[in-house]
C-alpha positions in Angstrom: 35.9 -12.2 309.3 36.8 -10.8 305.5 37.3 -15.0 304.6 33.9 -15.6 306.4 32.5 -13.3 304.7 33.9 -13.7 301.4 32.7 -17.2 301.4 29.4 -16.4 302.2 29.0 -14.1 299.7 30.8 -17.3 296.8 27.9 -19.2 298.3 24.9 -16.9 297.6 26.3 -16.2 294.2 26.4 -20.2 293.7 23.1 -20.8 294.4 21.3 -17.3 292.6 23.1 -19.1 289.5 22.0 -21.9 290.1 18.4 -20.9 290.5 18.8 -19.3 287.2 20.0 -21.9 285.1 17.6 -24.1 286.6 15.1 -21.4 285.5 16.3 -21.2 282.5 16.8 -25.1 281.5 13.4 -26.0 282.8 11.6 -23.0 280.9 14.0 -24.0 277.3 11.9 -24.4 274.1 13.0 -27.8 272.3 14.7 -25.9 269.6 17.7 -24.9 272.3 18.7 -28.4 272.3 20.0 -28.4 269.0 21.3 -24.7 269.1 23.2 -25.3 271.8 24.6 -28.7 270.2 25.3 -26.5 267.0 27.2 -24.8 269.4 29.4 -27.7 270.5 29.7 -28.3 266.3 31.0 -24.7 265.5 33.4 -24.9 268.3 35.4 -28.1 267.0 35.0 -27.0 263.9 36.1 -23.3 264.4 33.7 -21.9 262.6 33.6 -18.8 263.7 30.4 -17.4 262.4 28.2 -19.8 263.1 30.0 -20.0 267.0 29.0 -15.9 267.6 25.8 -16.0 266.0 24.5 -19.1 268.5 26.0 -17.2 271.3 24.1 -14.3 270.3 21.2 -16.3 270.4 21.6 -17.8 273.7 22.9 -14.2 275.2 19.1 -13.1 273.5 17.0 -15.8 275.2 18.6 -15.7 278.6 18.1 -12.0 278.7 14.2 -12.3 277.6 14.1 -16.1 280.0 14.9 -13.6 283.3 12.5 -11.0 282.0 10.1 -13.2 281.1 10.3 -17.1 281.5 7.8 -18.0 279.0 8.8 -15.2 276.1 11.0 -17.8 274.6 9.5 -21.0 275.9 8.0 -22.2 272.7 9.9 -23.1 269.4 7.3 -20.7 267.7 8.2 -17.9 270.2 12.1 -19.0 269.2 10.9 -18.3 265.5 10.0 -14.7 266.7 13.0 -14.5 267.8 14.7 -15.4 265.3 13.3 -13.7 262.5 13.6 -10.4 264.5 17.4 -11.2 264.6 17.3 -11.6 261.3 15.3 -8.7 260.9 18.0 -6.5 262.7 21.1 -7.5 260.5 19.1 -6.4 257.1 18.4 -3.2 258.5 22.0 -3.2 258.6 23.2 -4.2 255.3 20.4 -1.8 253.8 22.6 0.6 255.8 26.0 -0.7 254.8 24.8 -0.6 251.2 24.1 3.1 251.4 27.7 3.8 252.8 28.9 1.3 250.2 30.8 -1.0 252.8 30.5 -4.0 250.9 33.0 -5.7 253.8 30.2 -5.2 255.7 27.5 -6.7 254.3 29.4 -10.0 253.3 29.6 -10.7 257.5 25.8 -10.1 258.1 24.7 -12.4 255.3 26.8 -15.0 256.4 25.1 -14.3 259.5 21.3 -14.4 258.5 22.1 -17.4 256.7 22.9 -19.2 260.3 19.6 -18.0 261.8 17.8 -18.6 258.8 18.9 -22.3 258.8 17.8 -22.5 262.7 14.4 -21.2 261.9 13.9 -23.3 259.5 13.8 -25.7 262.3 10.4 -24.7 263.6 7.6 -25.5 261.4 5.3 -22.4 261.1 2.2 -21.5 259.3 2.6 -19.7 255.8 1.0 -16.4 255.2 -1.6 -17.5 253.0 -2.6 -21.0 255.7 -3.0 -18.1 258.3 -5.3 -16.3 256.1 -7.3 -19.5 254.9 -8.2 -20.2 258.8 -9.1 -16.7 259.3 -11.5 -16.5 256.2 -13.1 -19.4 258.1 -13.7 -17.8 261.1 -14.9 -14.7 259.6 -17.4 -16.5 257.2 -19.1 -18.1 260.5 -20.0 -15.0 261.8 -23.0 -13.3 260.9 -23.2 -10.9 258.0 -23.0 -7.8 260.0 -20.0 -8.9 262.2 -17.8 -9.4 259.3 -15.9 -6.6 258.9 -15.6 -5.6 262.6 -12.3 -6.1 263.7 -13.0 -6.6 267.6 -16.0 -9.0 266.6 -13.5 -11.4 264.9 -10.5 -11.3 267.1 -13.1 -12.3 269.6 -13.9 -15.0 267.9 -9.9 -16.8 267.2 -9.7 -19.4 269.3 -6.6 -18.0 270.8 -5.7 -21.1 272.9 -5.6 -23.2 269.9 -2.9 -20.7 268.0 0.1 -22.2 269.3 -1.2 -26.0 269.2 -3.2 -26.2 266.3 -3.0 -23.4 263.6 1.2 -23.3 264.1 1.5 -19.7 264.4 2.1 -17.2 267.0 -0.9 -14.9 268.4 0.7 -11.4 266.6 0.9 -13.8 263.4 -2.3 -14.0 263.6 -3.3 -10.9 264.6 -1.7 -9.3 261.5 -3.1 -12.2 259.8 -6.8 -10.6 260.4 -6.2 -7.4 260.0 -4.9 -8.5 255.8 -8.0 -10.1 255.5 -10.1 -7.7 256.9 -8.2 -4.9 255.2 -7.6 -2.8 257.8 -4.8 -0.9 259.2 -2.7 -2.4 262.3 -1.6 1.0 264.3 -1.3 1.6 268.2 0.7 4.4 270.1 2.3 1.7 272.0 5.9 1.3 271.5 6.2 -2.1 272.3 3.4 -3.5 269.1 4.9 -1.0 266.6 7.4 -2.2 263.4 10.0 0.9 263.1 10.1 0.1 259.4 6.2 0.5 259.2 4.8 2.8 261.8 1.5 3.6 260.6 1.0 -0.5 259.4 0.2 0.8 256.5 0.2 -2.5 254.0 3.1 -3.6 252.0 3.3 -4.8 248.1 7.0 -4.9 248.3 9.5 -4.5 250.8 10.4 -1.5 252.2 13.1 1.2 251.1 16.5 0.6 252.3 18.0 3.7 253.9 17.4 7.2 254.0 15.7 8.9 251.0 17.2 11.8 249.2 15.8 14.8 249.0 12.6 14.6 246.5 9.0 15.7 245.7 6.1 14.3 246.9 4.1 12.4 244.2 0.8 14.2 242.8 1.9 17.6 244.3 3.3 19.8 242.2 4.6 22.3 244.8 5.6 22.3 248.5 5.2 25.3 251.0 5.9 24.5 254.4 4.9 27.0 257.1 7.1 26.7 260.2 8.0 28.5 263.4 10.9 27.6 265.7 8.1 28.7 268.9 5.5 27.0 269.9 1.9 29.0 270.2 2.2 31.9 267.9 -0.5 30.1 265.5 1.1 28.7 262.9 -1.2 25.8 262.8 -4.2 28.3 262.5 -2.0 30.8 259.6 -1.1 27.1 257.3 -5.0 26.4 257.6 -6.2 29.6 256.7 -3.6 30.0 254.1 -4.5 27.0 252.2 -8.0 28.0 252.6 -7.0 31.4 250.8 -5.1 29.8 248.2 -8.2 27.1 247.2 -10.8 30.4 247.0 -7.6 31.4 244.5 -8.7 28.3 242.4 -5.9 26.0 243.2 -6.3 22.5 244.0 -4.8 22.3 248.1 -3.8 19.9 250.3 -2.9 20.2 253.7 -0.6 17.8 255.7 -0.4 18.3 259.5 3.1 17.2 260.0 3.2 17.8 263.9 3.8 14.0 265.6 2.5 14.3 268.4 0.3 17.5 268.6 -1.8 17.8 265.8 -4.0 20.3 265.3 -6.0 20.0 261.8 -8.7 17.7 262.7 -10.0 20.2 265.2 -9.2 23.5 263.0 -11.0 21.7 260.4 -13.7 20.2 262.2 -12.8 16.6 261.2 -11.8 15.4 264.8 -14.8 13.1 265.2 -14.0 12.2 261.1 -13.6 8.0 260.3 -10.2 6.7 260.2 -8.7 7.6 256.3 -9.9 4.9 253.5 -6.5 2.8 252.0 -5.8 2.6 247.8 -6.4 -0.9 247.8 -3.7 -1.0 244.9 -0.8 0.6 246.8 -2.1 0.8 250.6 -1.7 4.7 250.6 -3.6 6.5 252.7 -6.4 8.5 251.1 -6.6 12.1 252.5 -9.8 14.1 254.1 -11.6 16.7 252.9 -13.0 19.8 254.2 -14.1 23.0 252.8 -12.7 22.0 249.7 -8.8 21.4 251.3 -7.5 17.8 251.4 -6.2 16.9 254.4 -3.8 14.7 256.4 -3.2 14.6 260.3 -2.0 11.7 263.1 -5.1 13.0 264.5 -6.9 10.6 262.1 -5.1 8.0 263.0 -4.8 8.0 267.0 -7.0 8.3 269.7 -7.4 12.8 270.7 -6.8 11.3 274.7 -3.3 9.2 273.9 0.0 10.1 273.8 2.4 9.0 271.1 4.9 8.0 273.0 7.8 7.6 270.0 11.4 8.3 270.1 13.2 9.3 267.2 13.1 6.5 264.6 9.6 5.7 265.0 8.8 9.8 264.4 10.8 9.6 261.6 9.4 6.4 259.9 6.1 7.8 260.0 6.8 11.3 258.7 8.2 9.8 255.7 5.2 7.3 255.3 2.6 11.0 255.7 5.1 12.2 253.0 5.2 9.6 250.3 2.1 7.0 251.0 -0.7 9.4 251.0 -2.6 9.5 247.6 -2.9 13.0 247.0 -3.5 12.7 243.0 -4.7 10.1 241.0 -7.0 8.2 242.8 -8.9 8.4 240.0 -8.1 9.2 236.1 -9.6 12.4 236.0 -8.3 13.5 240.0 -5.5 16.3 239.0 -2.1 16.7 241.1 -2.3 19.3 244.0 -0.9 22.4 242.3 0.5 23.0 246.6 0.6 21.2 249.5 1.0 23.3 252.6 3.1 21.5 255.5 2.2 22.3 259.0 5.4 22.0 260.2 5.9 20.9 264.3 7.4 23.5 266.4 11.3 23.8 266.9 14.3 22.8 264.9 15.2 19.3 266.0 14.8 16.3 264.2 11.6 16.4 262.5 11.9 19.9 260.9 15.5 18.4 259.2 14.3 15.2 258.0 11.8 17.3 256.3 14.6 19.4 255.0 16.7 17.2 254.0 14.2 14.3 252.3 11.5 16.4 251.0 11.7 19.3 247.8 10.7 21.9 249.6 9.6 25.3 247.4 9.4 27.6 249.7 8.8 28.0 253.0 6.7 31.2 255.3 8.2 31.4 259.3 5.5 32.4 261.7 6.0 34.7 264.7 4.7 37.2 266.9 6.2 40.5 268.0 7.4 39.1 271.2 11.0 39.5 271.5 11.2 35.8 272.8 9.3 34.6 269.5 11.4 36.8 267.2 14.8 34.7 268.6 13.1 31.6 267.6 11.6 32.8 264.6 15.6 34.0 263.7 16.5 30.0 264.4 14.2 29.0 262.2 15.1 31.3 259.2 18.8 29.9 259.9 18.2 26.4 259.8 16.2 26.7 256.5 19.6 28.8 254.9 21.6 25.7 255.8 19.7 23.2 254.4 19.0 25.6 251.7 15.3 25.7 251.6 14.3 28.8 250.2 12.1 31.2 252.6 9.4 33.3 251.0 9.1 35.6 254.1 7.8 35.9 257.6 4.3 36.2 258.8 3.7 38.7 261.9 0.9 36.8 263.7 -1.0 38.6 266.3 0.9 42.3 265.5 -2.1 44.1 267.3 -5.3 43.9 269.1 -8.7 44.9 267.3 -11.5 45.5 269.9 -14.8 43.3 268.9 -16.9 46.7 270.3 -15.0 49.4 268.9 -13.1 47.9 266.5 -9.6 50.0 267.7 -6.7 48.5 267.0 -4.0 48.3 269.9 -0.4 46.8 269.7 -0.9 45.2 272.8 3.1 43.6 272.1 4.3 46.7 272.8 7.7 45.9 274.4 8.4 44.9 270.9 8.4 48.0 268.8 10.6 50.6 268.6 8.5 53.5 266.6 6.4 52.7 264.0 8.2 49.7 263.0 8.2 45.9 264.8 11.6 44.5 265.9 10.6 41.8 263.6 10.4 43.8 260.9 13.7 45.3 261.6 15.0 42.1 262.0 13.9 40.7 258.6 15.2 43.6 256.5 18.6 43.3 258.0 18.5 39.1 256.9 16.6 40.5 254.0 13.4 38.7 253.9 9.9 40.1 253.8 7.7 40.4 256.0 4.5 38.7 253.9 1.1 40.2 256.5 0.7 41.4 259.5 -2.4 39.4 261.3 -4.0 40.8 263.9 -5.5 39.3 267.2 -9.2 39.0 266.7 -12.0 37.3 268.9 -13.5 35.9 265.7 -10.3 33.9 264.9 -10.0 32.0 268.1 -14.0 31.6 268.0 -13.7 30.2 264.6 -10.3 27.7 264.9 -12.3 25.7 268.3 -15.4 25.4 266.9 -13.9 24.2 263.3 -15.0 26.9 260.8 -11.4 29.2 260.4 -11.4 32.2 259.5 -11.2 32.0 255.8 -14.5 29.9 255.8 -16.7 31.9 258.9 -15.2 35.5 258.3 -13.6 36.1 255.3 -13.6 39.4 254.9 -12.3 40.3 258.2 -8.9 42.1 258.5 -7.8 38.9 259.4 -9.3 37.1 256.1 -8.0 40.4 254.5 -4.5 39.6 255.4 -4.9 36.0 255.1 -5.8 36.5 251.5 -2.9 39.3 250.9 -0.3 36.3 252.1 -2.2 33.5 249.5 -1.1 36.4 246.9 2.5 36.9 247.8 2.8 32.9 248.2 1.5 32.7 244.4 3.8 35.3 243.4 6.7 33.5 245.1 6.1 29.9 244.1 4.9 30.8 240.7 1.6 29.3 240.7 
């Protein structure tokens, strides 16, 4: 019975390998041929480079062959391939070259070198041949259509790419988003470059590594306003503060730093605002401006209804591209440097709140909380993380420390549980860490009233007790950052 079987099961896994190489062989591109005969070559020859790098190829394609049989069926969709491989090993060496393993990096050229010379095989449009056959199709459209993206995608003879214009249809997509001049972005995981989330366009390749810890050109100083809890308004405190600081006379930006929950568009009332404008010398995004603040959010740059469904690297690529390729200053002679930039910091202390800490100068930074116990532990996080990467904190904000009735205007501690006499725990708490506690905001109707219909406080009630306390903060935050 156990022999029966045995050879029953031999027979089954004879003929599902079978079926697969057959899949595979009859779905090859013609470039396969002579990898796999460079294979035969590097084998006699022992050369072992060249040997592991086609057997990486051919692991690659019969991996993408059972996913999908016509993802590598074409040389040009071998080119893809290809160049993503090679792609993948200079992201390494940029890596090796930080960590000075020059041992390292003397292996992966040898190896793009290989792929290089089999991509050469397959004869592809250039660049500038792509954009020629583009300009072509956009100058027989009328006048009006020209600069519509979906008009003139419409209007690629797609089924031609492959045949006749020698590319591949994502070469030509980016091809018609250079000549239009627009960005290429999507929340979709699977069209995004991890080098270049935001597609932002390149003059020269981009950095190698991660950046050291720096300032942000045309800002002269950095004040990021964090809270380790979600929904104790921070977003609302960083808008109204910059707001505050601007009736001060300084020149503000704010940049809304939160991935995937952005909230400036809507405090601001920019949510229906057009995507941001590009430097055409640099390809920097040029920032929005409201009530006199300039202003930077994903919320320009996604769909409100769409996730962003990122993992780490891709957050991380595009925080630094909101950091450093936003054109702050100097768009034009006379445009002077942001004497602050508020950050509006994501909640938590994972990865986003360190790469800020440990890439970006930051000057100071204000924690946000409310008297809740539960707050004040994450508000205690937060103060910790910033003493290890030794960002300097100006002091906490109490947000929400009482109630004010809108009839009779009396003022209740409605976080009660989190007082013990006439002080707050969180004021306890910061004079035993020794750090100030900078206002004490109180829960008003008027600033939830003002934040959803996009007028904050600072610009529909300003001399509420809230704008009161908002504009006592904007003081301290001079004082502290020197302004």
């Amino acid at each position: 019975m156990y022999a029966m079987l045995r050879t029953s099961t031999a027979r089954r896994s004879a003929m599902i390998l079978q079926q697969q190489q057959f899949r595979c062989a009859s779905t090859d591109a013609p470039l396969m041929t002579k990898i796999r005969e460079g294979l035969k070559l590097a084998m006699r020859s022992g050369n072992t480079t060249e040997k592991n790098v086609i057997r990486g190829i051919i692991s690659e394609v019969k991996n993408k062959t059972l996913a999908d049989p016509a993802s590598v069926g074409t040389d040009l969709k071998m080119h893809g391939l290809l160049r993503s491989m090679i792609v993948t090993r200079m992201k390494s060496i940029a890596e090796f070259k930080a960590a000075g393993r020059d041992d390292l990096i003397e292996k992966e050229t040898e190896e793009i070198a290989v792929l290089k010379r089999y991509a050469g095989l397959v004869s592809v449009a250039s660049d500038e041949e792509l954009d020629a056959k583009v300009k072509t199709v956009v100058e027989s459209l009328p006048e009006a259509d020209r600069k519509n993206v979906n008009k003139v995608m419409g209007s690629i003879p797609w089924k031609d790419v492959e045949s006749k214009w020698n590319s591949s249809r994502n070469a030509v997509a980016g091809s018609v988003k250079r000549v239009l001049g627009v960005r290429s972005f999507s929340t979709s995981a699977r069209q995004l470059n991890h080098s270049n989330p935001l597609g932002l366009p390149r003059r020269s390749p981009g950095g190698a590594g991660i950046p050291g810890r720096k300032k942000i050109p045309g800002v002269k100083k950095i004040l990021a306003v964090s809270s380790a809890k979600g929904g104790v308004g921070k977003s609302t405190v960083s808008a109204n503060l910059a707001l505050a600081l601007f009736e001060k006379g300084l020149n503000v930006g704010l940049l809304d730093v939160d991935i995937f929950g952005p909230s400036v568009p809507k405090i601001f009332n920019l949510s229906d605002a057009s995507e941001p404008e590009l430097v055409p010398e640099n390809g920097h995004l040029v920032p929005i401006v409201n009530y006199g603040i300039k202003t930077m959010s994903m919320g320009y740059l996604v769909d409100p209804n769409k996730a962003v469904a990122w993992r780490g690297l891709l957050v991380q690529k595009a925080l630094q591209q909101l950091l450093f390729e936003v054109q702050w200053a100097g768009k034009t002679s006379q445009e002077p440097d942001l004497d602050v930039l508020v950050l509006d910091m994501p909640p938590g202390t994972g990865d986003v709140q360190l790469t800020l800490a440990q890439q970006v100068q930051i000057d100071g930074a204000v924690l946000v909380s409310t008297p809740q116990d539960l707050a004040l532990i994450d508000a205690v996080r937060g103060l910790n993380l910033f003493r290890v990467v030794k960002t300097p904190v100006i002091g906490i904000v109490e947000n929400m420390s009482s109630f004010i009735c809108p009839n009779c205007h009396h003022e209740s501690h409605i976080f009660g549980g989190g007082r013990t006499g006439e002080h707050s725990k969180l004021e306890d708490e910061a004079k035993e860490r020794g750090v100030e506690v900078l206002a004490h905001i109180p829960l008003a109707a008027e600033i939830c009233a003002s934040a959803d219909s996009g007028r904050p406080t600072m610009v529909s009630a300003p001399d509420s007790a809230p704008g009161q306390a908002y504009r006592e903060l904007a003081a301290k935050v001079v004082g502290a950052l020197g302004l």
